[in-house]
N, C-alpha and C positions, 0 to 999 in steps of 0.2 A: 171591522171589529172581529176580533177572534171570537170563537165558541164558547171558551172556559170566560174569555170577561164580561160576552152577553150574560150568561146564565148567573154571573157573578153579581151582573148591576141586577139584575131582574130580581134575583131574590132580594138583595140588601132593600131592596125599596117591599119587599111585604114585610119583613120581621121588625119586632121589636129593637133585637140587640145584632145591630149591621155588625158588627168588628168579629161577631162571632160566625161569619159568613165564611167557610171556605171550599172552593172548588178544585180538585185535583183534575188530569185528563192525562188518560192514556189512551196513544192514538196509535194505529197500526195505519195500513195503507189506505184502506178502505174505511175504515168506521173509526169514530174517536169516541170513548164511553167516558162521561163526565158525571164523576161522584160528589152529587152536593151534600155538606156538611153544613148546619146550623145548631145552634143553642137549643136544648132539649126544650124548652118553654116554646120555642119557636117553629117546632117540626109540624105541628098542626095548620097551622098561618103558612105555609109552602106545600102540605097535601091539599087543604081545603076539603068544603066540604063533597063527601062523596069523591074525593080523590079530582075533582074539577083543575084545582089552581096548578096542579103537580102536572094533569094531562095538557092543559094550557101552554105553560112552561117546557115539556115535551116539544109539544108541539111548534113552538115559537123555533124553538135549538134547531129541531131537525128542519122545519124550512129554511134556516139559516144556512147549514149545512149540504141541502142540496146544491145552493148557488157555489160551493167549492168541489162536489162531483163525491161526497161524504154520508153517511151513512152516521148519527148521533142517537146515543144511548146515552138518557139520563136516568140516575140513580142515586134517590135519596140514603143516605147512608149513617146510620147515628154516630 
């Protein structure tokens, strides 16, 4: 599973409104930086509280990312 459609399922399963779920990824050689975009009602339900669900999330992408020798930066993006 690529990076961009992990981070893709992951969020559509916290929000409200899935369809409004989009991930862009721009990848150089080393690092790929993936910009999640959700429904403004829904940006709070993908930071969580204290920023927890967003570091989770993080965190999920870039262990994913190391098994391809990758370097992932996610960024909430309105």
């Amino acid at each position: 599973m690529m990076l961009k459609d992990l981070l893709e399922y992951l969020a559509k399963a916290l929000v409200d409104d899935p369809e409004s779920v989009h991930v862009e990824a721009v990848e150089t050689e080393t690092t790929v930086v993936l910009e999640l975009s959700v429904a403004k009602d829904d940006v709070g339900k993908v930071i969580g509280k204290q920023g927890r669900i967003a570091r989770a999330l993080r965190t999920i992408v870039k262990a994913s990312a190391v098994r391809d020798g990758k370097r992932a930066i996610v960024e909430i993006v309105d």
